[in-house]
TIVO-2410 file (N, C-alpha, C; in nm, 3 decimals):
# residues 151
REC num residu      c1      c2      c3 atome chaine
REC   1      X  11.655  17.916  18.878     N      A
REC   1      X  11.597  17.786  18.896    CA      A
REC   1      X  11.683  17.684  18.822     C      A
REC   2      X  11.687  17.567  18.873     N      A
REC   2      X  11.760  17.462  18.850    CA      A
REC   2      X  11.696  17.354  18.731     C      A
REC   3      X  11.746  17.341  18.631     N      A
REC   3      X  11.691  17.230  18.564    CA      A
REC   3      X  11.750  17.054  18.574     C      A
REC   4      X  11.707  16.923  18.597     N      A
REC   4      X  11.747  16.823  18.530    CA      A
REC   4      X  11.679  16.719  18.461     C      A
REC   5      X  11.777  16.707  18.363     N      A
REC   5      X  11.705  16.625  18.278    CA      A
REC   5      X  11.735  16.422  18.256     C      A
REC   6      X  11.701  16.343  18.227     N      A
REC   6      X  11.792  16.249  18.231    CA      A
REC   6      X  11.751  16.188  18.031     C      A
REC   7      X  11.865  16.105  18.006     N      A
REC   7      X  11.856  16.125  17.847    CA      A
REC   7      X  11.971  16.015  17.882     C      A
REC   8      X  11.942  15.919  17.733     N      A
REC   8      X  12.010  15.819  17.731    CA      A
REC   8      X  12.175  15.834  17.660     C      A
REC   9      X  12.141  15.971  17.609     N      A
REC   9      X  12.313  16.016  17.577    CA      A
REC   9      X  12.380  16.098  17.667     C      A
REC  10      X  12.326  16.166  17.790     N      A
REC  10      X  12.381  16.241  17.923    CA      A
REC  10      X  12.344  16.228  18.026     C      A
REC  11      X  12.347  16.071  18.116     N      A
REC  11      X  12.244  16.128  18.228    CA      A
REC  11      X  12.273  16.202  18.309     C      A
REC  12      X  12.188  16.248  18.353     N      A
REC  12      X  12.150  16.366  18.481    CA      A
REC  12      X  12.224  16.499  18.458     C      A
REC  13      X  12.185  16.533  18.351     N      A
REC  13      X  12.283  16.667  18.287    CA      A
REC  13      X  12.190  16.778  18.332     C      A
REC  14      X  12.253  16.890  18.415     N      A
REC  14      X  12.200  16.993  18.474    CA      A
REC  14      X  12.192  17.070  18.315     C      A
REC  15      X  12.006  17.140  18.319     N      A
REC  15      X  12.047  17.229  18.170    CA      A
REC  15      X  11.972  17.353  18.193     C      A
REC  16      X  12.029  17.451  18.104     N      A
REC  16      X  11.967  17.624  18.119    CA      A
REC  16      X  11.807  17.590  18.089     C      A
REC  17      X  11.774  17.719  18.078     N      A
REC  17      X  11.607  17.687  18.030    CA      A
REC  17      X  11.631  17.683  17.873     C      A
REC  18      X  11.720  17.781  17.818     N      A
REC  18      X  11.743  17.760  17.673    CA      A
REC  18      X  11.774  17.628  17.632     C      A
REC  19      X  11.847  17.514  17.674     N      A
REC  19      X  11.860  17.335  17.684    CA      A
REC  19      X  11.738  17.290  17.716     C      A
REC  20      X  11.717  17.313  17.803     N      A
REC  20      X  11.557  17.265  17.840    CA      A
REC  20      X  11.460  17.321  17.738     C      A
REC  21      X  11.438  17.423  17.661     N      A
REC  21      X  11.321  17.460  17.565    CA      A
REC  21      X  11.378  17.340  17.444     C      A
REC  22      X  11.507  17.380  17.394     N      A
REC  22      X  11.548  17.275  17.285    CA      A
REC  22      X  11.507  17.131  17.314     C      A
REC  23      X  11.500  17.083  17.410     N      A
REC  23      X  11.507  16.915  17.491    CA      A
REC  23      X  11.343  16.923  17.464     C      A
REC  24      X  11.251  17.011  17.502     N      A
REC  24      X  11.138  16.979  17.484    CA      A
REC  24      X  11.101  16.992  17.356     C      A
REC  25      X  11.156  17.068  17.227     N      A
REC  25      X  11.134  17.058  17.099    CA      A
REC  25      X  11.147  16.941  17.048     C      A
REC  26      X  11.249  16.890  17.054     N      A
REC  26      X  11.317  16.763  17.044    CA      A
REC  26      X  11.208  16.675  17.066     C      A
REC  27      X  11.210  16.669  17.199     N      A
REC  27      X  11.111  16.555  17.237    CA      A
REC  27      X  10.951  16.575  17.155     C      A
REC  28      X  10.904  16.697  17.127     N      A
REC  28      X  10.763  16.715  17.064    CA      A
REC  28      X  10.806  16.625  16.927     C      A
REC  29      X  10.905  16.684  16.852     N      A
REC  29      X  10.915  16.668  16.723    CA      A
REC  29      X  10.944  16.497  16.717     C      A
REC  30      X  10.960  16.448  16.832     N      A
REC  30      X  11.015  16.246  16.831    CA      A
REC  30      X  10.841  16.254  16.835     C      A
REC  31      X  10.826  16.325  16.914     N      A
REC  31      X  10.657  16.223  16.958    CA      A
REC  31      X  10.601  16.220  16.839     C      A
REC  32      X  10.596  16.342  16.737     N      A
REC  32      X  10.553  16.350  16.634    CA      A
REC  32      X  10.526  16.212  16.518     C      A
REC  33      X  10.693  16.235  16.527     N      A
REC  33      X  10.762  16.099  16.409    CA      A
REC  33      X  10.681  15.976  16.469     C      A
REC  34      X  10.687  15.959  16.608     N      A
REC  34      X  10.649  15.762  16.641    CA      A
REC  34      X  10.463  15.819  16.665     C      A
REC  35      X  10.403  15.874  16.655     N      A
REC  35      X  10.263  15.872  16.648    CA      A
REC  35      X  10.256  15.824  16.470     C      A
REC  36      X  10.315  15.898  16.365     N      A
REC  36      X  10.330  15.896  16.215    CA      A
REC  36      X  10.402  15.780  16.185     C      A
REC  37      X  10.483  15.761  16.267     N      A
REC  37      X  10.495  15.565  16.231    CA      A
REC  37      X  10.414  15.460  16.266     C      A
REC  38      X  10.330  15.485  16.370     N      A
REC  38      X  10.215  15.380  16.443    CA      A
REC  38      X  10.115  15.393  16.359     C      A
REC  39      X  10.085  15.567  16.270     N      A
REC  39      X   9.959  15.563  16.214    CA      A
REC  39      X  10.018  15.511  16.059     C      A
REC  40      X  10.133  15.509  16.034     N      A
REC  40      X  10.143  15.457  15.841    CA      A
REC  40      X  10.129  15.267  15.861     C      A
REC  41      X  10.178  15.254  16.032     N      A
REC  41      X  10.209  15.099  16.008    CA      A
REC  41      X  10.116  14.992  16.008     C      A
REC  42      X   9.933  15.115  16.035     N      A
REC  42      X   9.859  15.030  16.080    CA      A
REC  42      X   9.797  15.030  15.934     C      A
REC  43      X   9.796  15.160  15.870     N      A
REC  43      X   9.727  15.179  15.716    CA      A
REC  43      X   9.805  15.097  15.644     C      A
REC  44      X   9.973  15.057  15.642     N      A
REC  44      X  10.012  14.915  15.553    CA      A
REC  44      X   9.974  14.802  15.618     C      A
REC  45      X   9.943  14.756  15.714     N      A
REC  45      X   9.905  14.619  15.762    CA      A
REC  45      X   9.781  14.603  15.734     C      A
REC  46      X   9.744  14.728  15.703     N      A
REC  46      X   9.586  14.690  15.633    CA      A
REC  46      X   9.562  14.633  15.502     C      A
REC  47      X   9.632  14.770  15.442     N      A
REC  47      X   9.653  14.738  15.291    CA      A
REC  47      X   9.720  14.543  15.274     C      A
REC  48      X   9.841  14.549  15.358     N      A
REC  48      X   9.859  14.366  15.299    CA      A
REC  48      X   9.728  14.299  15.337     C      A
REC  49      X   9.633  14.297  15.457     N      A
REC  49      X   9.495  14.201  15.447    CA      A
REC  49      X   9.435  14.229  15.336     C      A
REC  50      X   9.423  14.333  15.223     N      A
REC  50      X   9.383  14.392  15.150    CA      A
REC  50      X   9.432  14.286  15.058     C      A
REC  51      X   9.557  14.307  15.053     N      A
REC  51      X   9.646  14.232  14.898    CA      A
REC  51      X   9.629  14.074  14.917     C      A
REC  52      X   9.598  14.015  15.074     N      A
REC  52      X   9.576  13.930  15.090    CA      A
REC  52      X   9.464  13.855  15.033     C      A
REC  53      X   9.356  13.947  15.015     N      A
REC  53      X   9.244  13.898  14.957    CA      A
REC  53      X   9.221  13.887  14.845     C      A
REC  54      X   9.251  14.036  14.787     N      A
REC  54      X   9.242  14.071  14.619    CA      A
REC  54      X   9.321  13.968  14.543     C      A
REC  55      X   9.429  13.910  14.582     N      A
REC  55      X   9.537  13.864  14.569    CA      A
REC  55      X   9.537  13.701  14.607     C      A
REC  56      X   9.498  13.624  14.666     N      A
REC  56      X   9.499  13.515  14.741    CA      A
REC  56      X   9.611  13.541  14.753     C      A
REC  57      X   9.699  13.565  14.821     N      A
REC  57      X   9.835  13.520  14.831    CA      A
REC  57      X   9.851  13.534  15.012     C      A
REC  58      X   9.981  13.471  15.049     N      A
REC  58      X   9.982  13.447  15.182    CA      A
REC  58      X  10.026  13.585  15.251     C      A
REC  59      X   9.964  13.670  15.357     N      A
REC  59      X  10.030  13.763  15.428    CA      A
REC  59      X  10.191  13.790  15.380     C      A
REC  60      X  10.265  13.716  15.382     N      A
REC  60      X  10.456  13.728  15.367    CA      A
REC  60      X  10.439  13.797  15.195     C      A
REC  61      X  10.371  13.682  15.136     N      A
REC  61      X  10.385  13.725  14.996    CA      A
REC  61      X  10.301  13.824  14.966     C      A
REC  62      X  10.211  13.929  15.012     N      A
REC  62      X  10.105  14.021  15.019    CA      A
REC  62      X  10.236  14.148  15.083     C      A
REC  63      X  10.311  14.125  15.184     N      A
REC  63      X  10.384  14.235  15.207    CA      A
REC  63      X  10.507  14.245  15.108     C      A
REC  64      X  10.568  14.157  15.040     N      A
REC  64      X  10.666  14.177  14.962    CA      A
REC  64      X  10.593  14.235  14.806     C      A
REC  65      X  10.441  14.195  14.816     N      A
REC  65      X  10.418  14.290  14.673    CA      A
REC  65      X  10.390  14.391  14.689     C      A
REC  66      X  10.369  14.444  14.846     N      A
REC  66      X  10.335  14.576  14.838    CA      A
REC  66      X  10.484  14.663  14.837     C      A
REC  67      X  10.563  14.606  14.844     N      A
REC  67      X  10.717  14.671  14.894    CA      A
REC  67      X  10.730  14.723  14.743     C      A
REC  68      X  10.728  14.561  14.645     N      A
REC  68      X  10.775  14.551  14.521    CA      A
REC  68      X  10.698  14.683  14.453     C      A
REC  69      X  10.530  14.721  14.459     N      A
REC  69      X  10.497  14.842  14.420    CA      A
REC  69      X  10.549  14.945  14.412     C      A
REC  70      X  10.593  14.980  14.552     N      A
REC  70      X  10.647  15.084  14.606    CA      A
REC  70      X  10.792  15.097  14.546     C      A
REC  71      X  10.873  15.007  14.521     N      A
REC  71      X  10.988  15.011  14.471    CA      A
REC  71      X  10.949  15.025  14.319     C      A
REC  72      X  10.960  15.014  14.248     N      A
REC  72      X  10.897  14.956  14.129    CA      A
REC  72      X  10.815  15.090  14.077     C      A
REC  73      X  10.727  15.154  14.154     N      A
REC  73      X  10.712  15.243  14.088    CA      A
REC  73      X  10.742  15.410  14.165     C      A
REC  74      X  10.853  15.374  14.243     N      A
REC  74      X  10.925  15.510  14.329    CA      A
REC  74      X  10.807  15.599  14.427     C      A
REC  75      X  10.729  15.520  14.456     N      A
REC  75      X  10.609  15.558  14.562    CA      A
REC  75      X  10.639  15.544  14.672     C      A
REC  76      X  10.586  15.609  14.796     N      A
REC  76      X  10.591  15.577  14.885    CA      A
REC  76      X  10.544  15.448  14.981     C      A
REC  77      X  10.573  15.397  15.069     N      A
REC  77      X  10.506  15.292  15.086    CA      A
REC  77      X  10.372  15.302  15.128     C      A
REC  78      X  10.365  15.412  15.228     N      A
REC  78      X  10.276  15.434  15.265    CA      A
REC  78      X  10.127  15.473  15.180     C      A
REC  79      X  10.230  15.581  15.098     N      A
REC  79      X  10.094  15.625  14.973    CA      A
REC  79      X  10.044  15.487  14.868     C      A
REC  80      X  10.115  15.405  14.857     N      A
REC  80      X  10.094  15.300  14.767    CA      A
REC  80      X   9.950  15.252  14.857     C      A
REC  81      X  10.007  15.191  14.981     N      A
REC  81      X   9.930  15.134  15.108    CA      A
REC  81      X   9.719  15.206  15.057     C      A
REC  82      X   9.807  15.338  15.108     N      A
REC  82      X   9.635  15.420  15.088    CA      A
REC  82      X   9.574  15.442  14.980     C      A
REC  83      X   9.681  15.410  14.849     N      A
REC  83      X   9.586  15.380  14.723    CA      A
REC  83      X   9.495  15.242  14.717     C      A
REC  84      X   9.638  15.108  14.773     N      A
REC  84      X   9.489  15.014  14.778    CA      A
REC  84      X   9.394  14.999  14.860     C      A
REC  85      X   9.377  15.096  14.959     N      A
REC  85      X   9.277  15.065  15.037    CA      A
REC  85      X   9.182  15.156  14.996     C      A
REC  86      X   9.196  15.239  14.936     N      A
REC  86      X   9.072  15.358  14.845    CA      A
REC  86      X   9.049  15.277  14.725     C      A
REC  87      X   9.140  15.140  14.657     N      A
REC  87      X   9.111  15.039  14.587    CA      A
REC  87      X   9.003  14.939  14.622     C      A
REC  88      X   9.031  14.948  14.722     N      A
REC  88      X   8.945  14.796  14.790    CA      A
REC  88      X   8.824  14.829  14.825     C      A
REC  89      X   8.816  14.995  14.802     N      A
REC  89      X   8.654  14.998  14.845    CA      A
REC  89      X   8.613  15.072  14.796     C      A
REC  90      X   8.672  15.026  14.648     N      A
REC  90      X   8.611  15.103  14.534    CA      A
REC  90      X   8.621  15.176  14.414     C      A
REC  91      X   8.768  15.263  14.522     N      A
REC  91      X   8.811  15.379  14.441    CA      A
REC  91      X   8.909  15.346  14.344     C      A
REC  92      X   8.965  15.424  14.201     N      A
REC  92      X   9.098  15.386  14.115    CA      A
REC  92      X   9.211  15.372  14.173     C      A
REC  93      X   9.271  15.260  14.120     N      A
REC  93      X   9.414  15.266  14.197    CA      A
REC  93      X   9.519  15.329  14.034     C      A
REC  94      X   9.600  15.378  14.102     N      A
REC  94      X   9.697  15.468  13.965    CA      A
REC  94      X   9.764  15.345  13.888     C      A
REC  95      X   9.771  15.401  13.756     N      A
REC  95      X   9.803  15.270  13.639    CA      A
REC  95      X   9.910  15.183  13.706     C      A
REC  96      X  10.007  15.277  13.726     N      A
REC  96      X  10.139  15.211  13.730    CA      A
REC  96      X  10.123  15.096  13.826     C      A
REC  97      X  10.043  15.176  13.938     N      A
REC  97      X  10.064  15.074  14.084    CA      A
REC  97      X   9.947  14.909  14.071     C      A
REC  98      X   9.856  14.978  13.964     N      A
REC  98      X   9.757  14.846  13.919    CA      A
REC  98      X   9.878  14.741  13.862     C      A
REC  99      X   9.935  14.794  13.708     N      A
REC  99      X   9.999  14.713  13.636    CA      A
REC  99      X  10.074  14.637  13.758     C      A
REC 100      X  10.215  14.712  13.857     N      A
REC 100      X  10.293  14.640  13.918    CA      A
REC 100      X  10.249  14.524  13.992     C      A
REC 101      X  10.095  14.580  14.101     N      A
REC 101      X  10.024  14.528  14.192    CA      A
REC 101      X   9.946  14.375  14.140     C      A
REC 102      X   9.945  14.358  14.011     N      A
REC 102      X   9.898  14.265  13.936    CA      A
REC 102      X  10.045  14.160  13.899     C      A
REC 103      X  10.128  14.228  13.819     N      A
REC 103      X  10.254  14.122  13.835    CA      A
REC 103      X  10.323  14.069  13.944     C      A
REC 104      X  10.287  14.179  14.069     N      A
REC 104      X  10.362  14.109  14.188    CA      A
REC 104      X  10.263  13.987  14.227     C      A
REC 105      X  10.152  13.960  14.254     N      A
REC 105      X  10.027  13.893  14.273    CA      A
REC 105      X  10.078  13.761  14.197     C      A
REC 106      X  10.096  13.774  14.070     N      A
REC 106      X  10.122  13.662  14.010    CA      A
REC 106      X  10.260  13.608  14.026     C      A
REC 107      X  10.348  13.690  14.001     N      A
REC 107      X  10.485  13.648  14.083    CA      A
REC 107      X  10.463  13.555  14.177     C      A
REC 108      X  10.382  13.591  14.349     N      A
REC 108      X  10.401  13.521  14.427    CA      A
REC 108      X  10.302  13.408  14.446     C      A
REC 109      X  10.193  13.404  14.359     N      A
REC 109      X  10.134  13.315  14.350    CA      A
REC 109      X  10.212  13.216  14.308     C      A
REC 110      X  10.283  13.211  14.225     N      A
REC 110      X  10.393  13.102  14.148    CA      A
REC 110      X  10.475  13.085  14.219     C      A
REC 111      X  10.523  13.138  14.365     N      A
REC 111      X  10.590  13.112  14.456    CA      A
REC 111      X  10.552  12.991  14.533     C      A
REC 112      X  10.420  13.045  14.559     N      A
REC 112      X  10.318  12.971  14.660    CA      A
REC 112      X  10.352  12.846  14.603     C      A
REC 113      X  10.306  12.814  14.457     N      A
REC 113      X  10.270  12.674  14.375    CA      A
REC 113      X  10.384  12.659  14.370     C      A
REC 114      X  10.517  12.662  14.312     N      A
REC 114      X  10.651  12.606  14.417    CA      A
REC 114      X  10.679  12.557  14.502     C      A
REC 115      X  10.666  12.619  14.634     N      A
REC 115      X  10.674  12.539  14.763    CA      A
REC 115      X  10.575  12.480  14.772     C      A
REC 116      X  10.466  12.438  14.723     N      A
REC 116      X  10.361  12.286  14.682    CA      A
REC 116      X  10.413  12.186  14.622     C      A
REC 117      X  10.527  12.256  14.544     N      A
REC 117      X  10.583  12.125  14.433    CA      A
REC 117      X  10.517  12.109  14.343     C      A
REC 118      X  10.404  12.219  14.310     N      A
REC 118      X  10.295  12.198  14.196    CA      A
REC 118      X  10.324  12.368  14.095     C      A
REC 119      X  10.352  12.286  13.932     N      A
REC 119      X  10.366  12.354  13.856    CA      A
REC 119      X  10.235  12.411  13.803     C      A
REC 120      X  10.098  12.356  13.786     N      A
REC 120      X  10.009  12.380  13.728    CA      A
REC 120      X   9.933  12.458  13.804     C      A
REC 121      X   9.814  12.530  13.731     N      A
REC 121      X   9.703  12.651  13.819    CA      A
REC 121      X   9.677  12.499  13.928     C      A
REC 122      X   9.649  12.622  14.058     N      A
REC 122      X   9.543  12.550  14.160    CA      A
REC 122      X   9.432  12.562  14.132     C      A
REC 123      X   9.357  12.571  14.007     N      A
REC 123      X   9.202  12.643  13.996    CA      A
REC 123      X   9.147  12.783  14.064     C      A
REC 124      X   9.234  12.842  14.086     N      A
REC 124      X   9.200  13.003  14.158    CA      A
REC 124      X   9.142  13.088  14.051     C      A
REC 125      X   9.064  13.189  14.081     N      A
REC 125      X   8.977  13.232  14.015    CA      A
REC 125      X   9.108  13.283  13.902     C      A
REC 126      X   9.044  13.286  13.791     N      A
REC 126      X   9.138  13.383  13.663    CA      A
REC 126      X   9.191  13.501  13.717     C      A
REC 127      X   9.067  13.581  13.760     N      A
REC 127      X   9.090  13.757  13.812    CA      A
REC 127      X   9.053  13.757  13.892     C      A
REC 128      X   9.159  13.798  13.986     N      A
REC 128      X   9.224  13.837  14.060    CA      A
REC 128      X   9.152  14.014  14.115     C      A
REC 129      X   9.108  14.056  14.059     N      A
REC 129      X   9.022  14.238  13.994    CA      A
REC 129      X   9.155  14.306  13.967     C      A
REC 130      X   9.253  14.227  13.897     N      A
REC 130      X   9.358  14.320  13.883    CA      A
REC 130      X   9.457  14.297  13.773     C      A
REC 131      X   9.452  14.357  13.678     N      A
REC 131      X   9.520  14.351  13.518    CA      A
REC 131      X   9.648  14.396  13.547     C      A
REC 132      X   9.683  14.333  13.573     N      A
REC 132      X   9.858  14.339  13.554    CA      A
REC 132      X   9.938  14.301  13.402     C      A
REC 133      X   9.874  14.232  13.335     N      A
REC 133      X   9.918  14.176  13.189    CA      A
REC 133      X  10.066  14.105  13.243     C      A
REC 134      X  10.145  14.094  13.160     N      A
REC 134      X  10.207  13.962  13.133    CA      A
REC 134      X  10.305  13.963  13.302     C      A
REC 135      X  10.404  13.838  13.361     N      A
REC 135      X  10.448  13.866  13.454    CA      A
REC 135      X  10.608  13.940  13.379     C      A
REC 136      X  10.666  14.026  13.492     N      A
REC 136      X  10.807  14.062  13.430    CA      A
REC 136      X  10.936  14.080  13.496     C      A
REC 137      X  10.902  13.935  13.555     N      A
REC 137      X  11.023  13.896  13.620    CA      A
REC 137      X  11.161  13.833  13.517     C      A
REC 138      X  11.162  13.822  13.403     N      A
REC 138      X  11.195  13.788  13.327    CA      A
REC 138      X  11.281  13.660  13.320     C      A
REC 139      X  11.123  13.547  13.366     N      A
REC 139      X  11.195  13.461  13.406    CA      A
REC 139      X  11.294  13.403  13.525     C      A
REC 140      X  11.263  13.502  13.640     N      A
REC 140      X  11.372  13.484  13.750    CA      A
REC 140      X  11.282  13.322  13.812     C      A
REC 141      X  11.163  13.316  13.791     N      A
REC 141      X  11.066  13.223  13.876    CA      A
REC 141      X  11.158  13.228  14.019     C      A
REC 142      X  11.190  13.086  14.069     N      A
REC 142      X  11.188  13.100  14.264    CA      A
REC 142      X  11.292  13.223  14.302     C      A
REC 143      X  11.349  13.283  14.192     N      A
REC 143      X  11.445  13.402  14.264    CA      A
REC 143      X  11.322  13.494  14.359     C      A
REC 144      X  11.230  13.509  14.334     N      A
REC 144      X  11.161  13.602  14.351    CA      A
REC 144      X  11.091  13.583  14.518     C      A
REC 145      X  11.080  13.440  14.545     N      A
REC 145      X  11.047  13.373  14.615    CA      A
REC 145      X  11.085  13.390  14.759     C      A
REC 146      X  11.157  13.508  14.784     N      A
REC 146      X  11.210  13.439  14.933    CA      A
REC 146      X  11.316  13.442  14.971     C      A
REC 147      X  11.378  13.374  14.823     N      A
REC 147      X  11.464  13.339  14.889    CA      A
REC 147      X  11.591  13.427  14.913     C      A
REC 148      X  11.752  13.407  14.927     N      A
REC 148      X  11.843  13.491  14.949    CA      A
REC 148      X  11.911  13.568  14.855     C      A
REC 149      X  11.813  13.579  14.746     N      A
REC 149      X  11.836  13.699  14.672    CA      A
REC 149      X  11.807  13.800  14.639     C      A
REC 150      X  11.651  13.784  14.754     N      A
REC 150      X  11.569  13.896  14.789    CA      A
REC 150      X  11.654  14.041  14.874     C      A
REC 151      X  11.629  14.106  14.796     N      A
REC 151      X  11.694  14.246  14.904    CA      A
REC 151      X  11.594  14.288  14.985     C      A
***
């Protein structure tokens, strides 16, 4: 029996059944990966409405603190993601990712009040539900912001 297959690196390549079993591994193991990327991308887009709230901060600045977590304390993004959302409704979030998740918050809040042109609090609540203690950007202020020194 005759096999063909078509594929964006050979088209119409006649293949054994042994090519053809591999081609369908292949293909199981892709479907795998993009189902596990659709399901981590919807649990972080959650988590930023999450950071959005806990946080006042704007969606843009809600996804760069969740990055900054994740970097910051060698987590995954994803696992960071599903700590704050077991945060948000309730559960402990791990020290490290509280402390970071609290300085990034304030970081970009001071972003926000920047592009206002306003140095002083907007009157936003004190707490935030999240103890981050001091910020430790060390002083970078608008580096942090946006702009093109962001990696």
């Amino acid at each position: 029996m005759v096999f063909f297959t078509l594929s964006r690196r050979r088209p119409l390549v006649l293949l054994s059944s042994t090519e053809l079993a591999a081609e369908y591994d292949r293909l199981v193991t892709e479907n795998e990966q993009l189902r596990q990327a659709v399901s981590s991308h919807a649990v972080i887009d959650q988590a930023i409405g999450a950071v959005v709230v806990l946080g006042q901060i704007a969606p843009e600045e809600a996804w760069r603190a969740l990055r900054d977590v994740s970097q910051r304390t060698n987590t995954k993004l994803r696992t960071v993601a599903e700590h704050i959302l077991d945060y948000a409704q309730g559960g402990a979030l791990p020290e490290p990712e509280r402390i970071e998740l609290g300085q990034a918050i304030d970081r970009y809040r001071r972003c926000a009040r920047l592009d206002e042109g306003t140095t002083t609090d907007r009157g936003e609540p004190a707490g935030h539900g999240i103890s981050g203690g001091p910020p430790s950007d060390g002083g970078a202020g608008a580096a942090w912001c946006g702009g093109p020194s962001e990696a």
